[in-house]
C-alpha positions in Angstrom: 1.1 -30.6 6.9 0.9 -31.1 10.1 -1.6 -33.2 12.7 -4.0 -31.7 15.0 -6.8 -33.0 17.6 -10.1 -31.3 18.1 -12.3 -31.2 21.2 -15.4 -31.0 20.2 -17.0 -29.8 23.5 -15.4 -26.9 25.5 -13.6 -28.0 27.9 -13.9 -25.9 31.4 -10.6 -25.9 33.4 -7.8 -25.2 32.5 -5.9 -28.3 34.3 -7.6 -30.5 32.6 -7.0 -29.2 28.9 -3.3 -28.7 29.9 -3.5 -32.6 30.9 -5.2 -33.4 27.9 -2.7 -31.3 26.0 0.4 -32.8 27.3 -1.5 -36.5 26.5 -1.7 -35.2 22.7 1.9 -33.9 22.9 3.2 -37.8 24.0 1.1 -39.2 21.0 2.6 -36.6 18.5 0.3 -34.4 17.5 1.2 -31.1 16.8 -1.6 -29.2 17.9 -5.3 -28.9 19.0 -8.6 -27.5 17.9 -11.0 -26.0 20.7 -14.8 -25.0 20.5 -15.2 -21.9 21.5 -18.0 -20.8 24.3 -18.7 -17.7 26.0 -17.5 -16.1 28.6 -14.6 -18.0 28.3 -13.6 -20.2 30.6 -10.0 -18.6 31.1 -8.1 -16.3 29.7 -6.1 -15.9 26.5 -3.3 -15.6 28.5 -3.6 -18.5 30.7 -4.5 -20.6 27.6 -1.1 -19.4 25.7 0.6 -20.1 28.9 0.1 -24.0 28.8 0.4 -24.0 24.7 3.9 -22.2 25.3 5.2 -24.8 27.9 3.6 -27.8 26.2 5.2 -26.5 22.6 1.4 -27.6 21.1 -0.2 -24.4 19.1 -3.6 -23.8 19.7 -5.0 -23.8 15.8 -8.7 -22.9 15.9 -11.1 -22.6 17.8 -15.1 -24.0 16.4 -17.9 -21.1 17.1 -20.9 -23.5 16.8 -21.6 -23.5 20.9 -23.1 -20.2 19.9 -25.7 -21.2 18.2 -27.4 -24.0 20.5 -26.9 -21.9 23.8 -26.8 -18.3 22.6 -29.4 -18.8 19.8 -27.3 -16.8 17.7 -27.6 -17.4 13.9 -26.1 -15.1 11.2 -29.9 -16.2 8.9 -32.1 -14.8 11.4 -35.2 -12.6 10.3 -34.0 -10.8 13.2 -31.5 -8.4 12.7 -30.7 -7.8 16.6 -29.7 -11.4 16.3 -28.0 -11.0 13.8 -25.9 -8.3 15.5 -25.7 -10.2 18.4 -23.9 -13.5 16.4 -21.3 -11.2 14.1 -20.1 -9.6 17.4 -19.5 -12.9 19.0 -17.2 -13.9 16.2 -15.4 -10.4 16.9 -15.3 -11.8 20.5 -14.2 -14.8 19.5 -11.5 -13.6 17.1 -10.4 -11.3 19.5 -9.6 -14.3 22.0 -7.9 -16.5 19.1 -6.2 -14.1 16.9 -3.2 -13.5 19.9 -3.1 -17.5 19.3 -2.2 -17.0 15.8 -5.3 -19.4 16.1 -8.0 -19.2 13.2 -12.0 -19.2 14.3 -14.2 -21.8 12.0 -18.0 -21.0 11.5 -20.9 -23.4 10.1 -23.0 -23.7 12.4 -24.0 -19.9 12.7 -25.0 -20.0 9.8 -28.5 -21.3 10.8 -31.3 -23.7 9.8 -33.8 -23.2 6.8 -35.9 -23.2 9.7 -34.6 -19.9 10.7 -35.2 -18.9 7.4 -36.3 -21.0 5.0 -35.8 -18.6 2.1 -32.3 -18.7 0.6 -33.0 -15.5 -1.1 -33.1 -13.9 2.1 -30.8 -15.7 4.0 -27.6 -15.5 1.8 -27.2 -11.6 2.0 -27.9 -12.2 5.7 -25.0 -14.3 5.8 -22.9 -12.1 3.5 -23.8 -8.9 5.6 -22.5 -10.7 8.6 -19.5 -12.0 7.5 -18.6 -9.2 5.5 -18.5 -7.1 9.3 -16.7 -9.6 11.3 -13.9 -10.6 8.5 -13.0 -7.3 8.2 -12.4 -7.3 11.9 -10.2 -10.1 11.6 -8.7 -8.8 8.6 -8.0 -5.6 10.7 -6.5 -7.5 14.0 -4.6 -10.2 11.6 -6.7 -12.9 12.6 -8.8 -15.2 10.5 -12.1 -16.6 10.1 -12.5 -19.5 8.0 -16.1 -21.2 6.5 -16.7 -24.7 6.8 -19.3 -26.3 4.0 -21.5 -28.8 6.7 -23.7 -31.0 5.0 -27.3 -30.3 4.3 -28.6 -32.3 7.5 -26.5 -30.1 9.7 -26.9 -26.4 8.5 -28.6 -24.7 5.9 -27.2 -23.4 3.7 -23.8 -23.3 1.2 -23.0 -27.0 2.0 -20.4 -28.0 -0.9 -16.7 -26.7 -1.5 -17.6 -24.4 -4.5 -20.8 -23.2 -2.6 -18.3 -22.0 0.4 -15.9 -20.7 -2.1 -18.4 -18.9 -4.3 -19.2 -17.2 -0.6 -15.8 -15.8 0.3 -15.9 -14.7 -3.1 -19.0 -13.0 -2.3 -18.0 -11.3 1.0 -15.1 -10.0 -0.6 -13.0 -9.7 3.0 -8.9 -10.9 2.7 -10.2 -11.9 6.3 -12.2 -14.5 5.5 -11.3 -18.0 4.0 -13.1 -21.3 3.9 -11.9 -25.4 5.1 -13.1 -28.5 4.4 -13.9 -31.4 6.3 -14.3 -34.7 4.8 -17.9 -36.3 6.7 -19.0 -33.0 5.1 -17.2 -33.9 1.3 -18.5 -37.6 1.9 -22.3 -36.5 1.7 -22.2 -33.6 -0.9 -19.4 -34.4 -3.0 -19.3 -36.8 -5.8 -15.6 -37.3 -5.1 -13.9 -36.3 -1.9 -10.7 -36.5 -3.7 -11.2 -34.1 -6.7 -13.1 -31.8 -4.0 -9.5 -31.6 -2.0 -7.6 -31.7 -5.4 -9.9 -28.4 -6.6 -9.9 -26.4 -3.5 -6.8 -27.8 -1.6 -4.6 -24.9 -2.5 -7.2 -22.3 -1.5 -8.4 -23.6 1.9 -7.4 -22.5 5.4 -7.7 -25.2 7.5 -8.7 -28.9 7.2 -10.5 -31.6 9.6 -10.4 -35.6 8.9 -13.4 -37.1 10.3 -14.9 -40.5 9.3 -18.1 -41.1 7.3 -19.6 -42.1 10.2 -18.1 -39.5 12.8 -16.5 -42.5 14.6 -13.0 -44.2 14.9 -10.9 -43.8 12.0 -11.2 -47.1 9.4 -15.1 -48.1 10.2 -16.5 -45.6 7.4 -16.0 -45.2 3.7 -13.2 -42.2 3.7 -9.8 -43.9 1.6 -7.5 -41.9 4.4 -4.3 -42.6 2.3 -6.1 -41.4 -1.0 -7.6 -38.1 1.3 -4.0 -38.1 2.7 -2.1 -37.9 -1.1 -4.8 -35.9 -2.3 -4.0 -33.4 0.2 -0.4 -33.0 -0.6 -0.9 -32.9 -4.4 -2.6 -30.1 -4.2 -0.6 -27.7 -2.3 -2.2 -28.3 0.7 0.2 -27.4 3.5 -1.4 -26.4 6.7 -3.3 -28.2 9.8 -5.2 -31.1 9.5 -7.2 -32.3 12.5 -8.8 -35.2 13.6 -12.1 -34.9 14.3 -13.9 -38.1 16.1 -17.5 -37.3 18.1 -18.8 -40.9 18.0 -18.9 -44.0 19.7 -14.9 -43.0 21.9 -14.0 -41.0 24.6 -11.4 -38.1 23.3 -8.0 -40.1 24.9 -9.5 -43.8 22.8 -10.1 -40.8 20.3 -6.7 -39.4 20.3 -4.2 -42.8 20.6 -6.6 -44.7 18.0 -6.6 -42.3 15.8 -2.6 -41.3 16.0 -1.8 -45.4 15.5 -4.4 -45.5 12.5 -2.9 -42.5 10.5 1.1 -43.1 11.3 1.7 -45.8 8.4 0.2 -43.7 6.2 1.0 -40.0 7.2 4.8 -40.0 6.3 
């Protein structure tokens, strides 16, 4: 495995993510997670440029700006909307796939106040996922579902629900992740979750039950950690803090917390 950062906000110039970058690089993390926006704020070049001289892969990238500022939300009763959200994941795997960098949706997905029927919603969801994995699938890029808790999204919430999903879409360009605020609340263990689906998943982020420094919630890291490794689990894991610390407190607290227990 190795340990990523993610910004949770874009971040608009390109100096000051290569400085934040470089800052990651010095604490040994091994690469970082961006959130997407659009247009983007430079170019894939430029952005594999800095990742190149820095030696720090960008991993992913998180699509949920779209949904706040574009209003775009794969649920909608609106199909044009509907249209309008799958094409931005084409957009946005077109900008991370030359990254080798994977694109995370959960947010799209929508409210039940977009549609409050499941019954309608879930084919929605399927339709539009079906169209922009097999765009990844046909660039060699990936797009991966997270399963966000029930306060944040929604709809298909747990680890099986995400994974019965893929199934459903049936695209080799499609996966799923898991995050563990998001196991914590829907979950009856985090550690069985990551023992069931740890093999299958694309992508992993390590957030506290709280969203705040590492060691003030209820996740057992070292247990998450093991768990992780026992089952086969062998890609990224990011840390994911969006409480109560600015990204560098973020970065360094987080990096001293998890190296006793990460080798």
């Amino acid at each position: 495995m190795k340990l990523s950062f993610l910004f949770y906000e874009p971040i608009p110039e390109l100096n000051e993510l290569a400085r934040r970058m470089a800052y990651l690089k010095s604490l040994g993390y091994q690469g970082v997670e961006l959130s997407a926006s659009y247009p983007p704020p430079y170019s894939a070049e430029e952005l594999a440029a800095v990742s190149r001289e820095l030696d720090l892969p960008v991993v992913s990238f998180l699509s949920g700006w779209s949904y706040p500022h574009e209003k775009l939300c794969l649920a909608s009763p609106d199909a044009d909307v509907r249209r309008r959200a799958t094409e931005r994941l084409r957009t946005y795997l077109d900008y991370a796939t030359p990254l080798n960098a994977l694109v995370v949706i959960g947010l799209m997905q929508g409210l039940r106040s977009d549609e409050p029927d499941s019954a309608r919603a879930v084919p929605r969801i399927v339709e539009c996922l079906k169209s922009a994995g097999d765009h990844a699938a046909s660039i060699g890029g990936s797009l991966v579902l997270e399963p966000v808790n029930h306060l944040q999204v929604g709809f298909h919430h747990s680890a099986a629900e995400a994974k019965s999903l893929v199934a459903q879409v049936e695209s080799p360009g499609l996966g799923y992740m898991l995050d563990t605020i998001h196991l914590h609340i829907e979950e009856r263990s985090v550690t069985q979750a990551i023992l069931d689906h740890g093999q299958a998943i694309r992508h992993f982020h390590l957030c506290e039950s709280n969203g705040g420094p590492f060691g003030t919630g209820a996740i057992v890291f070292p247990a998450v950690l093991h768990s992780l490794r026992a089952s086969g689990y062998s890609r990224y894991v990011s840390v994911k803090i969006y409480r109560h610390l600015k990204w560098a407190e973020a970065a360094r607290s987080a990096a001293e917390f998890l190296r006793p227990i990460w080798a």
